[in-house]
C-alpha positions in Angstrom: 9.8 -38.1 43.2 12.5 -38.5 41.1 11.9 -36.6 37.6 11.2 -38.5 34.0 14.2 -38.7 31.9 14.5 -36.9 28.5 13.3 -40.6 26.7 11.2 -41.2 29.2 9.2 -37.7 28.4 9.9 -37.8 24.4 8.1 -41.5 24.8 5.4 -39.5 27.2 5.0 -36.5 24.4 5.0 -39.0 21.1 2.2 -41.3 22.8 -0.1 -38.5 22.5 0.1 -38.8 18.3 -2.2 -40.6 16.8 -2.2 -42.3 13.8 -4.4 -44.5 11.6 -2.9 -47.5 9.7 -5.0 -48.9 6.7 -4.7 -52.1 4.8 -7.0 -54.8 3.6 -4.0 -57.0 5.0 -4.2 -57.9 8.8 -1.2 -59.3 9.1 0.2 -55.8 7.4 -2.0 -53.9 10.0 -0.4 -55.5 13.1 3.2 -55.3 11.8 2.6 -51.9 11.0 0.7 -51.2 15.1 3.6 -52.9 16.3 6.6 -51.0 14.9 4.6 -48.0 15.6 3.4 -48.6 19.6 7.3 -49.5 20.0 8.3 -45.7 18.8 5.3 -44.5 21.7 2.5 -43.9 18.3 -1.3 -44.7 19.6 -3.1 -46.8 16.7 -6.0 -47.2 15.2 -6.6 -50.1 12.2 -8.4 -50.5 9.9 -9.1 -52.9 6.9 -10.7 -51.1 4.2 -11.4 -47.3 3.4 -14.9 -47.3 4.4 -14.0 -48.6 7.8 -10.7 -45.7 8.0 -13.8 -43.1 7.4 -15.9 -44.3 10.2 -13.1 -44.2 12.3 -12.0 -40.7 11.0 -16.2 -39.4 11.8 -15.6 -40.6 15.6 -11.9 -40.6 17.0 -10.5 -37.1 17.8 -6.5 -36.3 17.5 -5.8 -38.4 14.2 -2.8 -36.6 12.6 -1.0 -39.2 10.0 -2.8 -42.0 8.4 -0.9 -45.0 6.8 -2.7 -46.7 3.6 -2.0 -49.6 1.5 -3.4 -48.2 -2.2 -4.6 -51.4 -3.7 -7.6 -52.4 -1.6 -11.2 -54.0 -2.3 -13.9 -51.5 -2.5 -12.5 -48.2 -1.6 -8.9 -47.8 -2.7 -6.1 -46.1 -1.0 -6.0 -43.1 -3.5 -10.3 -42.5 -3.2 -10.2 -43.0 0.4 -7.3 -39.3 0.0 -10.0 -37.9 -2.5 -13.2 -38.2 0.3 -11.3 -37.3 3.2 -10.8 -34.0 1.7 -14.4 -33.5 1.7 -15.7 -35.6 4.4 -18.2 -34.2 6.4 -18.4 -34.7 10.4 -14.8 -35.7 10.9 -13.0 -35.1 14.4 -9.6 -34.8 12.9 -8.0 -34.4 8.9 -4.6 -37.0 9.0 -1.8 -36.2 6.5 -1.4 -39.2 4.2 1.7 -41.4 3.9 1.2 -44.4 1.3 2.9 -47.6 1.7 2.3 -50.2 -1.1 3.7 -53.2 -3.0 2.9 -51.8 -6.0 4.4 -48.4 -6.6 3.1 -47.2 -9.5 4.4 -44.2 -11.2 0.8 -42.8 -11.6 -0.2 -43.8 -8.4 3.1 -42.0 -6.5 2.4 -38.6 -9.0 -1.7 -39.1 -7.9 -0.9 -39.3 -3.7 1.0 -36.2 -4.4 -0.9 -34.1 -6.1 -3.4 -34.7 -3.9 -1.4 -34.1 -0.9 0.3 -36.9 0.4 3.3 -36.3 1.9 5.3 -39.6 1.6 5.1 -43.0 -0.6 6.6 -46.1 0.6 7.1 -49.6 -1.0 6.8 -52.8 1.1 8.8 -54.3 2.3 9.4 -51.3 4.2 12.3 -51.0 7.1 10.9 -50.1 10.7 13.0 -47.4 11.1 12.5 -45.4 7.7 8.7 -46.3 8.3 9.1 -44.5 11.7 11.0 -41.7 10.3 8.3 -41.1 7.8 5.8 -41.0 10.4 8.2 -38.3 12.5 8.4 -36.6 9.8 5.0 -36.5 9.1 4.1 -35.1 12.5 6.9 -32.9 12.7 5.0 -31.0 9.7 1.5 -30.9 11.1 3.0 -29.3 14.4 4.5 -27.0 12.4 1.5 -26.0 9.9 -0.6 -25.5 13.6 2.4 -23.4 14.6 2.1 -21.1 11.1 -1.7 -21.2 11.9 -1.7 -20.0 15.8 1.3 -17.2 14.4 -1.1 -15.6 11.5 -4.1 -15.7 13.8 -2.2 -14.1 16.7 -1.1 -11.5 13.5 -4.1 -11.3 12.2 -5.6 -10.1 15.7 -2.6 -7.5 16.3 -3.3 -5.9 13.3 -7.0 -5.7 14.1 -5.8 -4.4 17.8 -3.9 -1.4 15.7 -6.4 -0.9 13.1 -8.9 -0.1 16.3 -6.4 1.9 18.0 -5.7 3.6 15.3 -9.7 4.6 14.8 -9.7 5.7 17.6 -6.7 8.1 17.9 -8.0 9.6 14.6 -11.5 10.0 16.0 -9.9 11.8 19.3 -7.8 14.0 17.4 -7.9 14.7 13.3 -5.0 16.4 11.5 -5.8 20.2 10.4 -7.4 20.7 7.3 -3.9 22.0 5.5 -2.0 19.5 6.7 -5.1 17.0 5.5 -4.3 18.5 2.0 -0.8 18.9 2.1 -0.4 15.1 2.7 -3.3 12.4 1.8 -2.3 8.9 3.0 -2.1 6.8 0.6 -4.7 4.2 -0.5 -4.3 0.5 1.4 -3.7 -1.2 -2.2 -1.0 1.5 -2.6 1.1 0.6 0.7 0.5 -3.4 -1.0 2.0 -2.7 -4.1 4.8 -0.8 -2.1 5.4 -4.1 0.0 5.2 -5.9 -4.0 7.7 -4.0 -5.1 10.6 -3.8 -2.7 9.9 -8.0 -2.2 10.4 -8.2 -6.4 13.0 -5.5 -7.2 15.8 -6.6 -5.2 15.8 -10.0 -6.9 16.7 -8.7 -10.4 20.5 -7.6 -8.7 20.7 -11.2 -7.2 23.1 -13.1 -8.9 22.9 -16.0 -9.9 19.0 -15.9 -9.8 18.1 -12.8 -10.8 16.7 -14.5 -14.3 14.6 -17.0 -12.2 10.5 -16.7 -12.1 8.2 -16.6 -9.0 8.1 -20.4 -8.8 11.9 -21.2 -8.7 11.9 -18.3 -6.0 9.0 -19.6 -3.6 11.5 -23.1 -4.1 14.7 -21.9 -2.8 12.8 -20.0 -0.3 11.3 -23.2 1.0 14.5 -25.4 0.7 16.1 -22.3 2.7 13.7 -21.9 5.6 13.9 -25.6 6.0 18.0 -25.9 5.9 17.9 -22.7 8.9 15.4 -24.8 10.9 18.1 -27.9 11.0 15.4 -30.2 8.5 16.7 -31.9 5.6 13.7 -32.4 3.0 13.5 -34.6 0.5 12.6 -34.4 -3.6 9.3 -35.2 -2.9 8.6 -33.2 0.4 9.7 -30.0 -1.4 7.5 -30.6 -4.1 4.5 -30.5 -1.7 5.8 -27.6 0.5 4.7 -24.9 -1.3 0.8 -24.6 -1.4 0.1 -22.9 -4.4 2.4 -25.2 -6.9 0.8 -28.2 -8.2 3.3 -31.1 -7.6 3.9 -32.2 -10.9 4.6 -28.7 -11.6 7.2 -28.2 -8.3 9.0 -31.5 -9.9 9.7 -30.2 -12.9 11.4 -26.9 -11.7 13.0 -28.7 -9.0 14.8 -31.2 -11.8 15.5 -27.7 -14.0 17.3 -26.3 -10.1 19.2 -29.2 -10.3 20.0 -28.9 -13.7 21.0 -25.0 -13.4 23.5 -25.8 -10.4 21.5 -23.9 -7.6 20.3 -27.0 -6.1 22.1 -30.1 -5.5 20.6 -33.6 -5.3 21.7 -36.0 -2.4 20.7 -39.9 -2.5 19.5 -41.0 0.5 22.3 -43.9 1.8 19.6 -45.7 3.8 17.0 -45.8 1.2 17.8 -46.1 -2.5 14.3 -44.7 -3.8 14.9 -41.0 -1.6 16.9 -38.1 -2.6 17.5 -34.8 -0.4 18.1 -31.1 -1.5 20.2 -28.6 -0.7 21.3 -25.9 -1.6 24.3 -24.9 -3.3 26.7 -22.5 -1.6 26.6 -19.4 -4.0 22.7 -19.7 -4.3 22.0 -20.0 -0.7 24.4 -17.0 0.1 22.8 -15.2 -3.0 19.0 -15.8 -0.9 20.5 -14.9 2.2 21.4 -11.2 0.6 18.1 -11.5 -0.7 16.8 -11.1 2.4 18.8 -8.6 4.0 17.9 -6.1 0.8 14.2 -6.9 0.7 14.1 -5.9 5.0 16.2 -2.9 4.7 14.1 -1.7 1.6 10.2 -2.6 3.4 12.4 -0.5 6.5 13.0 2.0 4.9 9.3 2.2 2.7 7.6 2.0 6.1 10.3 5.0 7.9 8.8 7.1 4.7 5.5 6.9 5.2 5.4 7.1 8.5 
């Protein structure tokens, strides 16, 4: 049997994704299924918020859910709000909103709340596409950060143990006990705290910059070395504990400063990408080399 070819398996990979589209408007709803089934998406519809719950209770593997925000009853921006606390549900999508009516309220609202994209209808099949790629390309990579700190969470339970149990089997003599007390777990934090902060103040030119700026360019860094680009918006939503209104704002003063430079998007008018600008991404990069040679060099001494 001859094998699949690389479409043939991308198309056998992406069917697997599921993904709920929501609108009031049937005629929306099919459009929507259609474009979708044709890039290999499985779909679920449903025409008001109450009904996308019911669904949400029962159908397992639901990853990105497509609403309309102006619906009867339950509107798109509640139906966000009680997902977030439903109880029962098989799967928790990641929003993208597509309206008529785009609001500048309603865009700030979807992303404070965590939405990761807003589009306006009429909407073109393939940047509706690439919003859903996107979308999923995300959630595959928060389950990857998941498995990694569980897997590092266990490890360090694994040495922690082993570690027990070496001190248990033999313990230090009593002088050398005295001559050298290991130092307090909050200590070896703080340590870690330091070198991460103290290389920054040499960094030029963002030496003067705060925490939030910092967690930013690190973002917008990590997502240029993967091959991503990442739009205004995305970025604003990227780093957990910044509000979004909040990451807007510094991003516009970045732009501002000249160590982040704002891209319009040629196929779609209403999105802009970052990147980075040369002397600020070479100024993270040695960033990064300090702050691993000085944690080296903290763990070597107290070893």
């Amino acid at each position: 049997m001859k094998s699949q070819s690389a479409d043939a398996r991308a198309h056998v990979d992406t069917a697997r994704n599921r993904v709920l589209v929501i609108d009031n408007d049937s005629s929306m709803v099919l459009w929507v299924r259609s474009v979708l089934q044709a890039g290999g998406y499985e779909c679920f519809p449903a025409h008001s918020g109450e009904e996308a719950l019911a669904i949400l209770r029962t159908t397992p593997g639901i990853i990105v859910a497509i609403s309309d925000i102006h619906m009867p009853g339950m509107d798109g921006i509640t139906l966000l709000q009680s997902i977030g606390s439903l109880q029962g549900a098989s799967s928790v999508p990641r929003f993208i909103f597509l309206t008529a009516y785009p609001e500048v309220e309603f865009a700030v609202a979807a992303l404070r709340l965590g939405a990761l994209d807003f589009l306006v209808k009429p909407v073109r099949p393939q940047d509706l596409l690439s919003a859903v790629r996107t979308a999923v390309e995300r959630v595959d990579r928060n389950q990857i950060a998941m498995q990694l700190t569980d897997q590092a969470a266990m490890l360090a339970q694994q040495a922690e143990a082993l570690a027990a149990a070496l001190n248990a089997w033999k313990q230090p003599p009593p002088e050398q006990i005295a001559r050298k007390a290991e130092p307090p777990r909050s200590d070896i934090t703080m340590l870690g705290l330091d070198h991460l902060r103290r290389p920054r103040e040499a960094v030029e030119p963002l030496g003067e910059l705060d925490d939030v700026a910092w967690d930013l360019l690190r973002e917008l860094l990590r997502a240029e070395k993967a091959g991503q680009r990442i739009s205004v918006s995305a970025l604003s939503i990227s780093v957990e504990h910044i509000s979004p209104t909040t990451a807007l704002r510094r991003i516009r003063e970045l732009v501002k400063a000249g160590h982040i430079v704002r891209n319009p998007d040629p196929m779609d008018a209403r999105r802009d990408f970052v990147t980075l600008e040369s002397e600020s991404r070479a100024a993270l990069e040695h960033y990064l080399e300090q702050v691993a040679k000085a944690l080296a060099a903290a763990v070597a001494s107290r070893s």
